[in-house]
N, CA, C and O atoms as a GROMACS GRO file, in nm:
protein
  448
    1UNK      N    1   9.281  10.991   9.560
    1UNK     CA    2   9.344  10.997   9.688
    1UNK      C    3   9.371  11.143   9.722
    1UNK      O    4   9.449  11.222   9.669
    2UNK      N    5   9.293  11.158   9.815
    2UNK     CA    6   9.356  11.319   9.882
    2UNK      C    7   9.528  11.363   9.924
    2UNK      O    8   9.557  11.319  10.035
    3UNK      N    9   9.592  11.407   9.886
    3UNK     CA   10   9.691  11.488   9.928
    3UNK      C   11   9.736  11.623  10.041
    3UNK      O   12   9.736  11.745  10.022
    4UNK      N   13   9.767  11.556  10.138
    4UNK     CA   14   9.794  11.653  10.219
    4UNK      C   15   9.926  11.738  10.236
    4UNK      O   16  10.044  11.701  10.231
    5UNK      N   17   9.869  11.866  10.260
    5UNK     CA   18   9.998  11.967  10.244
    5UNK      C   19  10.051  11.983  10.394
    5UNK      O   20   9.970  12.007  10.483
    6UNK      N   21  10.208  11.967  10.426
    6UNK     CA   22  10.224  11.986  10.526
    6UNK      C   23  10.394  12.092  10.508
    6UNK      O   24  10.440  12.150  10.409
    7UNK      N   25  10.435  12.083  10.618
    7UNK     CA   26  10.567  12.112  10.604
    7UNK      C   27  10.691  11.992  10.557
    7UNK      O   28  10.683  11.871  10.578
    8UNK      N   29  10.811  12.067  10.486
    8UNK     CA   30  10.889  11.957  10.418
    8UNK      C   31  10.921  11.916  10.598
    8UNK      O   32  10.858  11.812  10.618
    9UNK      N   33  10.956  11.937  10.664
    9UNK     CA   34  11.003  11.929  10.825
    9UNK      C   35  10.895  11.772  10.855
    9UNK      O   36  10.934  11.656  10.841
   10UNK      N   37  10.797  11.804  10.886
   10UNK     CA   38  10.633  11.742  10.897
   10UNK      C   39  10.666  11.562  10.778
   10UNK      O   40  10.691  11.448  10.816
   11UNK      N   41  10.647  11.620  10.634
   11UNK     CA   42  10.683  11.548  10.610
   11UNK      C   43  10.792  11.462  10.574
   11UNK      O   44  10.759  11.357  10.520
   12UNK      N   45  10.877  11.475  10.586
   12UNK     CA   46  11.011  11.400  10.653
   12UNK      C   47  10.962  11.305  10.757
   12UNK      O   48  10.941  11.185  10.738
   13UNK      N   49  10.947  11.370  10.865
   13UNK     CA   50  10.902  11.284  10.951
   13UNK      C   51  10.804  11.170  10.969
   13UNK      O   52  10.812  11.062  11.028
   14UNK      N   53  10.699  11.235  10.890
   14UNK     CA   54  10.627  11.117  10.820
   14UNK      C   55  10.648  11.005  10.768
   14UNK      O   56  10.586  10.901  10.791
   15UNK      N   57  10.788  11.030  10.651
   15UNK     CA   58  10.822  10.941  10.588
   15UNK      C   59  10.884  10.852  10.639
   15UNK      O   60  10.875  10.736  10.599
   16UNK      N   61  10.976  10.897  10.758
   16UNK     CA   62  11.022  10.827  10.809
   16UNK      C   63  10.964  10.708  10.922
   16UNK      O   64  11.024  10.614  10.972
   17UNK      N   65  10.812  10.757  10.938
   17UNK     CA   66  10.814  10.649  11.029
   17UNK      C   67  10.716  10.575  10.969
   17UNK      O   68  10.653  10.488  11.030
   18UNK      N   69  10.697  10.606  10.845
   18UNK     CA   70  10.578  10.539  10.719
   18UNK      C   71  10.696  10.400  10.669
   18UNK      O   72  10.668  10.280  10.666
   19UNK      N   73  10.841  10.473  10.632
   19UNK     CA   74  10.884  10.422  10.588
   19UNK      C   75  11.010  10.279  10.671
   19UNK      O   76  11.061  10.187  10.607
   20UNK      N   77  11.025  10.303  10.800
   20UNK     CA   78  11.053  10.229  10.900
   20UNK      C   79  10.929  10.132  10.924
   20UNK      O   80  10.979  10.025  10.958
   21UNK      N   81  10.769  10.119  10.921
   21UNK     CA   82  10.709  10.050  10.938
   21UNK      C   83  10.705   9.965  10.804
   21UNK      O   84  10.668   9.864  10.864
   22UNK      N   85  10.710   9.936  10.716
   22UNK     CA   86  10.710   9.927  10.564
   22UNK      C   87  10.822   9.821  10.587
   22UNK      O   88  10.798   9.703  10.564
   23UNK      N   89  10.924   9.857  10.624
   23UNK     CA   90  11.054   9.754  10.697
   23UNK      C   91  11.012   9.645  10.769
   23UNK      O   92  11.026   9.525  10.744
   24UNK      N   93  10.951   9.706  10.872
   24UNK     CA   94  10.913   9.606  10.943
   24UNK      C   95  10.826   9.529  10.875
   24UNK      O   96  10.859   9.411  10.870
   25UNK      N   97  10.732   9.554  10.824
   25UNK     CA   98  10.602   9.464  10.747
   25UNK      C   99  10.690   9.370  10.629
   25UNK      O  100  10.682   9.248  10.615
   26UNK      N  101  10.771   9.461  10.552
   26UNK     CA  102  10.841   9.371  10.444
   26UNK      C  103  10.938   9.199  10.542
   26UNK      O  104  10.972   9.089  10.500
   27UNK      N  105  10.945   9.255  10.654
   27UNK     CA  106  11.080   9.118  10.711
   27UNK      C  107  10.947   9.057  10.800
   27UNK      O  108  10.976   8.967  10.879
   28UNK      N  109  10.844   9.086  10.797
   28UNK     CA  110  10.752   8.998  10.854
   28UNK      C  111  10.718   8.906  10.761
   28UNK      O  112  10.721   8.784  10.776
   29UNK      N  113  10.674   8.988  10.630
   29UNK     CA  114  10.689   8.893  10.500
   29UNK      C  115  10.755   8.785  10.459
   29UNK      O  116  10.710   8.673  10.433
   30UNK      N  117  10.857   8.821  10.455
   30UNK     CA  118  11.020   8.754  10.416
   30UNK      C  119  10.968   8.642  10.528
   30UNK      O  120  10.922   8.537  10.483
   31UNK      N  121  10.972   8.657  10.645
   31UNK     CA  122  10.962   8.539  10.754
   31UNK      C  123  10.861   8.455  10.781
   31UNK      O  124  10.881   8.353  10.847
   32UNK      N  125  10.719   8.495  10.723
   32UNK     CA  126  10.622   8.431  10.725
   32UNK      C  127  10.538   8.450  10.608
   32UNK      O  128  10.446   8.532  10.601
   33UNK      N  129  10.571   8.381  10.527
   33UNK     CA  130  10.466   8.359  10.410
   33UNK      C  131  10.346   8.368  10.372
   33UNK      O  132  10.280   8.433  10.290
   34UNK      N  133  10.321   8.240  10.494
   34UNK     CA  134  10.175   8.236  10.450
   34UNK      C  135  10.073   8.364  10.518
   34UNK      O  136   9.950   8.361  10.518
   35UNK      N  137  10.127   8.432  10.552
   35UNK     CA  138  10.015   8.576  10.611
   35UNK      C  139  10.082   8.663  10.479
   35UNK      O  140  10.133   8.772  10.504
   36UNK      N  141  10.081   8.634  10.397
   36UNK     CA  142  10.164   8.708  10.288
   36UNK      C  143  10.084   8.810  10.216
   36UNK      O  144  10.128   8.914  10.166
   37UNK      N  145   9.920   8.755  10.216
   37UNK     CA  146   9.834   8.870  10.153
   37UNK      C  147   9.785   8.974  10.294
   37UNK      O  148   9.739   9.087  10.276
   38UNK      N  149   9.798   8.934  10.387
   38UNK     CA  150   9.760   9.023  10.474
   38UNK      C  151   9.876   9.172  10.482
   38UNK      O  152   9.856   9.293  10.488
   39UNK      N  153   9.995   9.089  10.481
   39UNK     CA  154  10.131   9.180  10.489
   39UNK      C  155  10.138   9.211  10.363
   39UNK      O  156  10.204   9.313  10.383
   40UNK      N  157  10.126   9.210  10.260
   40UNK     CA  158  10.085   9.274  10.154
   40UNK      C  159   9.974   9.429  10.122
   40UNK      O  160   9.986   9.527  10.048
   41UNK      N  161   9.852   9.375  10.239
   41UNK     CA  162   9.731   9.430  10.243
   41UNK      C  163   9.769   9.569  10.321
   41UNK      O  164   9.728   9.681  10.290
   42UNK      N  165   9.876   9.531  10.454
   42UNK     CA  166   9.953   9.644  10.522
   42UNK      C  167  10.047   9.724  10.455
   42UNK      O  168  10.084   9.831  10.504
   43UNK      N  169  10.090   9.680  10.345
   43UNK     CA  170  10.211   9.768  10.253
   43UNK      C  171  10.164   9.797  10.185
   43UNK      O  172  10.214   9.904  10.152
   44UNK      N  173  10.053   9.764  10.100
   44UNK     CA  174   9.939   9.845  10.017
   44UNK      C  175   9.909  10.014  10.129
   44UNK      O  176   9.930  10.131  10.095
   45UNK      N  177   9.871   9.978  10.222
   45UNK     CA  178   9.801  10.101  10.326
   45UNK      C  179   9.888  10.175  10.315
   45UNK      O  180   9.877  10.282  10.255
   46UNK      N  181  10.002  10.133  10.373
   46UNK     CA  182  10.112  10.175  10.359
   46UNK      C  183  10.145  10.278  10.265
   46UNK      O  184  10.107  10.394  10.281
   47UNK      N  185  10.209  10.244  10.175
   47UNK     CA  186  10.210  10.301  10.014
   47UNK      C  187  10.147  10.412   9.974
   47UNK      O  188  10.180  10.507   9.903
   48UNK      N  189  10.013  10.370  10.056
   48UNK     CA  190   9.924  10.510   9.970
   48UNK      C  191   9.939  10.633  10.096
   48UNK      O  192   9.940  10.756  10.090
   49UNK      N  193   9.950  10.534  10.211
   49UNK     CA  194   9.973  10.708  10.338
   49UNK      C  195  10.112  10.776  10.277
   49UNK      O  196  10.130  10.895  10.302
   50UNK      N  197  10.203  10.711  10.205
   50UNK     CA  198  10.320  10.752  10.153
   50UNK      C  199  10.325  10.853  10.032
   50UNK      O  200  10.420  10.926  10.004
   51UNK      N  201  10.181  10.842   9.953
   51UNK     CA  202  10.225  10.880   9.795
   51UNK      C  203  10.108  10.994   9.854
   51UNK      O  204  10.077  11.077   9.769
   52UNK      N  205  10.045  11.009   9.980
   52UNK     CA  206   9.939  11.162   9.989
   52UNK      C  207   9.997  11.253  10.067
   52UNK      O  208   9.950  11.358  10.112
   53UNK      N  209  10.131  11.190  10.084
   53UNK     CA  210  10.226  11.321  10.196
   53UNK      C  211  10.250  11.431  10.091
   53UNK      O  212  10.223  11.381   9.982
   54UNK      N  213  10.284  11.541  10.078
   54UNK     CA  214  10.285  11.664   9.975
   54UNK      C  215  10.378  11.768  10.111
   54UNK      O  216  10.322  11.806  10.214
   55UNK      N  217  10.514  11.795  10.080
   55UNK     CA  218  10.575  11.857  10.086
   55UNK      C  219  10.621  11.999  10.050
   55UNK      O  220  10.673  12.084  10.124
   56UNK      N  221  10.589  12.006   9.916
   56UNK     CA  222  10.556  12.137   9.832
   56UNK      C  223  10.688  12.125   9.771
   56UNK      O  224  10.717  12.229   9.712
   57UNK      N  225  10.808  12.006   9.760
   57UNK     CA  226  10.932  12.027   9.737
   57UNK      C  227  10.942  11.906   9.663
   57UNK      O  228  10.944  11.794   9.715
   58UNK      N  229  10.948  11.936   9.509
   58UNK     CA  230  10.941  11.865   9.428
   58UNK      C  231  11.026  11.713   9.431
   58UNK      O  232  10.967  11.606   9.420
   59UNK      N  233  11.185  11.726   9.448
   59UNK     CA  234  11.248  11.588   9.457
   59UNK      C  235  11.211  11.544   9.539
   59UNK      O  236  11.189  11.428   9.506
   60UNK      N  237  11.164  11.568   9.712
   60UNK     CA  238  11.118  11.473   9.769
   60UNK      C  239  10.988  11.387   9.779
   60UNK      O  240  10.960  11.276   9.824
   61UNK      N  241  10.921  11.487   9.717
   61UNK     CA  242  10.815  11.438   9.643
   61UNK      C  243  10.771  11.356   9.549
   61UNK      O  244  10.658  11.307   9.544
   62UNK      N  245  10.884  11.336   9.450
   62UNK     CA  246  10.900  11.237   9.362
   62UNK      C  247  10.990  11.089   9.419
   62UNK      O  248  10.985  10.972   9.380
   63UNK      N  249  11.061  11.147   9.514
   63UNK     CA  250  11.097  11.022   9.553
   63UNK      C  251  11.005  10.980   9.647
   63UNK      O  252  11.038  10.865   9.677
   64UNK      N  253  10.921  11.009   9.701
   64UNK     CA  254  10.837  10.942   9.797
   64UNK      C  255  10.726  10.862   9.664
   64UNK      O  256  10.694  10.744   9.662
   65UNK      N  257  10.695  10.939   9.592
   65UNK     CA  258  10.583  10.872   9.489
   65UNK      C  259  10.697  10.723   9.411
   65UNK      O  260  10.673  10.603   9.410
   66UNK      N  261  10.804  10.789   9.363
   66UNK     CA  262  10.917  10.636   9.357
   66UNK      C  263  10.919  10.530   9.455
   66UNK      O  264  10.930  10.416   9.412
   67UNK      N  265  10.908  10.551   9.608
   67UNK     CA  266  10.910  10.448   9.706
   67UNK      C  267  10.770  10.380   9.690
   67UNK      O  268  10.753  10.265   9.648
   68UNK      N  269  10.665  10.474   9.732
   68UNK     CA  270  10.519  10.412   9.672
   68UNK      C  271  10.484  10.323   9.552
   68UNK      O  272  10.401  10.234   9.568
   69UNK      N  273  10.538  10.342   9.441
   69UNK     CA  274  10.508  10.253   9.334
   69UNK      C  275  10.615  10.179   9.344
   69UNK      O  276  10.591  10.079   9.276
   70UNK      N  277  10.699  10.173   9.380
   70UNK     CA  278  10.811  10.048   9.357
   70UNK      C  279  10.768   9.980   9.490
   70UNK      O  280  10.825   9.871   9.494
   71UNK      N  281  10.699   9.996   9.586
   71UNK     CA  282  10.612   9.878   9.660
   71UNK      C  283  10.504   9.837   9.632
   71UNK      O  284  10.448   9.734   9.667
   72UNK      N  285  10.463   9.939   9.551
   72UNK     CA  286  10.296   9.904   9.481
   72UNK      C  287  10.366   9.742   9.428
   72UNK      O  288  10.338   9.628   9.464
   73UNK      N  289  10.466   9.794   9.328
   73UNK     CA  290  10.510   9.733   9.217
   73UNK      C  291  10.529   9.556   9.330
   73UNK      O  292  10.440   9.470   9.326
   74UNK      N  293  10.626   9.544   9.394
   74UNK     CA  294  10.651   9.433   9.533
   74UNK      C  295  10.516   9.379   9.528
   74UNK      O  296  10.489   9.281   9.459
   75UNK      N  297  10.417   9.449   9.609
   75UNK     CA  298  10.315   9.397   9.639
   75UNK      C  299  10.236   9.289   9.528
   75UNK      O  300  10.208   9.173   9.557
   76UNK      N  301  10.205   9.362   9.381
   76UNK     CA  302  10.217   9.289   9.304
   76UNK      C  303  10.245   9.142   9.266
   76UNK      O  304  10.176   9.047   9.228
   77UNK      N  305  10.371   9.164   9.290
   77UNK     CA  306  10.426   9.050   9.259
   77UNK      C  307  10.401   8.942   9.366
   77UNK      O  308  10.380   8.828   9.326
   78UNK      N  309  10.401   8.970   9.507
   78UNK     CA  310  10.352   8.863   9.597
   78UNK      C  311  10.218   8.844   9.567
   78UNK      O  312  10.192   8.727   9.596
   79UNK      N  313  10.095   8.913   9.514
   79UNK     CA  314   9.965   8.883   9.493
   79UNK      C  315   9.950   8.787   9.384
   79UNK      O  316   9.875   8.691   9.367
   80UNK      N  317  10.068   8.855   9.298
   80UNK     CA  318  10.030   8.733   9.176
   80UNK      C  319  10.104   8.608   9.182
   80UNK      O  320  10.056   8.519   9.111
   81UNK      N  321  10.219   8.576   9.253
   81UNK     CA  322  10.320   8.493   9.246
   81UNK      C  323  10.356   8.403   9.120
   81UNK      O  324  10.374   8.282   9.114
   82UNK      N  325  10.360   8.464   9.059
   82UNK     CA  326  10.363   8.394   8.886
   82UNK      C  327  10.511   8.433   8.890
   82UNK      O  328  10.552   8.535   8.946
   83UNK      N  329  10.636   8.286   8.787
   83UNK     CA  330  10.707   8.304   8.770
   83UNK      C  331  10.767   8.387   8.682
   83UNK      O  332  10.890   8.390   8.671
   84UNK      N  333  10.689   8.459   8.615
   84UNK     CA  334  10.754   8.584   8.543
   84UNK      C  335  10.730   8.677   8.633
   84UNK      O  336  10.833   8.744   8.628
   85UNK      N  337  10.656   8.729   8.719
   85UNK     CA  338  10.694   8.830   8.804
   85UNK      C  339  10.758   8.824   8.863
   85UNK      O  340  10.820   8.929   8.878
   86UNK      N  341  10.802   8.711   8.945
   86UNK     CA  342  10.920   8.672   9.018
   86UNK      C  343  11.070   8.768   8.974
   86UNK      O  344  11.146   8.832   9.046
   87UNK      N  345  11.072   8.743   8.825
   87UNK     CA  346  11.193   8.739   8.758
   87UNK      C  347  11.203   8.952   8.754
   87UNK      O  348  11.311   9.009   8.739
   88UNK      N  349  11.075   9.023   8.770
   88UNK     CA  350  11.146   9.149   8.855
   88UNK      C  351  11.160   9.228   8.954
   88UNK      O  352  11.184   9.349   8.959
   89UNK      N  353  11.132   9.105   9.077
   89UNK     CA  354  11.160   9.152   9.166
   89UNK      C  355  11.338   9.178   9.194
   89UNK      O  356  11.350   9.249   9.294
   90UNK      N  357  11.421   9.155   9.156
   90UNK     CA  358  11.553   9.245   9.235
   90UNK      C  359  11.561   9.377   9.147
   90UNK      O  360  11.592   9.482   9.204
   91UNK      N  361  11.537   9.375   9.015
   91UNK     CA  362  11.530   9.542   8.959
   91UNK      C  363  11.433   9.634   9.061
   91UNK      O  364  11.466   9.737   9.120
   92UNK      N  365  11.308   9.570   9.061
   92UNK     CA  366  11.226   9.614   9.188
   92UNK      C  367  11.279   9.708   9.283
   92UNK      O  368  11.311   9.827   9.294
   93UNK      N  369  11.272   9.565   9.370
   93UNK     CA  370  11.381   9.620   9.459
   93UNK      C  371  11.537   9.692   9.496
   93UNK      O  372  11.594   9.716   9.602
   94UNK      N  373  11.567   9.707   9.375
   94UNK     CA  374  11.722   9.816   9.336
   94UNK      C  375  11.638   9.944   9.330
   94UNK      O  376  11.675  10.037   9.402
   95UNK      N  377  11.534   9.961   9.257
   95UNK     CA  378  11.496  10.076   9.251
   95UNK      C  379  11.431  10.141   9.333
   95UNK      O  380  11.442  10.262   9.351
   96UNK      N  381  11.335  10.045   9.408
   96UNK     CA  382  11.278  10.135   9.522
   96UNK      C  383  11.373  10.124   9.626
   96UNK      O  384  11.370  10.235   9.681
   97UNK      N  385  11.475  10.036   9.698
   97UNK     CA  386  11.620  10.076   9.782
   97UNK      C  387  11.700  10.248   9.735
   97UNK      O  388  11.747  10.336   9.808
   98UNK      N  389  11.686  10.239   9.567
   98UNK     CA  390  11.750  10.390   9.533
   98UNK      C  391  11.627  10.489   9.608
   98UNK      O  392  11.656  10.563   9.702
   99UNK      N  393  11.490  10.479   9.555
   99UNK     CA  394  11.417  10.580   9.629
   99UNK      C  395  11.402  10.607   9.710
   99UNK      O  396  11.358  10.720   9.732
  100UNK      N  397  11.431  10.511   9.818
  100UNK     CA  398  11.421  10.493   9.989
  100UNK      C  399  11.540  10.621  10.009
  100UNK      O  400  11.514  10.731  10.059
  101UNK      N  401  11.700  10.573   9.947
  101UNK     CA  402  11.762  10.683   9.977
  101UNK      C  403  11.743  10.800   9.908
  101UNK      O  404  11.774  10.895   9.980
  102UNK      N  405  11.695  10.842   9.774
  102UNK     CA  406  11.633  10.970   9.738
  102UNK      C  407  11.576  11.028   9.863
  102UNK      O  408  11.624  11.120   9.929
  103UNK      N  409  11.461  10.960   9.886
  103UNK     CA  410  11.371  11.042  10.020
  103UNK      C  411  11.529  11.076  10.115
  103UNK      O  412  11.570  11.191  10.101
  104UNK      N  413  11.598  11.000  10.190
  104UNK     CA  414  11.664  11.055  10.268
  104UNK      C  415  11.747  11.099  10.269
  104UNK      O  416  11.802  11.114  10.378
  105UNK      N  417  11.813  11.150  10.144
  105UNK     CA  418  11.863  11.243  10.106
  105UNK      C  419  11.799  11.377  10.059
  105UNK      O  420  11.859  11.484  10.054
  106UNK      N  421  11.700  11.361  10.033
  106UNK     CA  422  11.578  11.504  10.047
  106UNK      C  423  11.542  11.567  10.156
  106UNK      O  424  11.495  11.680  10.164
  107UNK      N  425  11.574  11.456  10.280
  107UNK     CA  426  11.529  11.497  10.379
  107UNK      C  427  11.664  11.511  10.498
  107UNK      O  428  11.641  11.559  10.609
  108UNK      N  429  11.791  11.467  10.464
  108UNK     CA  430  11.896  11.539  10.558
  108UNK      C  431  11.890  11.680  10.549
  108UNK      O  432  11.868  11.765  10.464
  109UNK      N  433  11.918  11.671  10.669
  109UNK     CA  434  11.939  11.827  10.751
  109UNK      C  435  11.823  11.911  10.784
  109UNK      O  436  11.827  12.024  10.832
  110UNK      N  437  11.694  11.825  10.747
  110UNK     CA  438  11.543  11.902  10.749
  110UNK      C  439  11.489  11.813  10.922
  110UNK      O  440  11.423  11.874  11.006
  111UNK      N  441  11.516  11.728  10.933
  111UNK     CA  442  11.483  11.614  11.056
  111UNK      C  443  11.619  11.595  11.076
  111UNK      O  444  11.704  11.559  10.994
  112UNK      N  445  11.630  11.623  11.192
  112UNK     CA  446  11.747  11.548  11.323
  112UNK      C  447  11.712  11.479  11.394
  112UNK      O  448  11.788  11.432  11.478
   0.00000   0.00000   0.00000
């Protein structure tokens, strides 16, 4: 996957509206099931426009690659729907909720 270098400013902004759509796709999920691999297929896309943003600023950088794999990780688990994966989705999701705020706490005061 290529990595693009932008400004931490640039990407902030990115993330933010990478990561507001990601929202939306996840409660489309939640509400409709059965399109579940398609909305899956969109948070996959997702994910990866997320983990090639490059800031040049290491913590936000790692927390954006944390938000990316802890939806990789989500996605997963709806592809396979096996009851042992089931059983980590809320660690899952604790951890990529912490990375969500990593990123935006990397990114106050850089985007208003």
């Amino acid at each position: 996957m290529m990595r693009i270098e932008v400004s931490m400013a640039d990407t902030c902004a990115s993330a933010a509206g990478i990561m507001r759509e990601m929202g939306e796709v996840a409660l489309l999920l939640t509400t409709n099931p059965l399109a579940a691999s398609t909305y899956a297929d969109r948070l996959d896309e997702l994910s990866g426009e997320l983990e090639a943003l490059d800031s040049r600023d290491a913590d936000l950088d790692a927390a954006l690659d944390d938000v990316s794999m802890g939806v990789s990780g989500l996605i997963e688990v709806v592809r396979n729907r096996g009851s042992d994966a089931l059983s980590v989705v809320p660690e899952q999701v604790a951890k990529t909720q912490l990375a969500f705020m990593a990123v935006g706490s990397a990114c106050e005061g850089v985007v208003r």
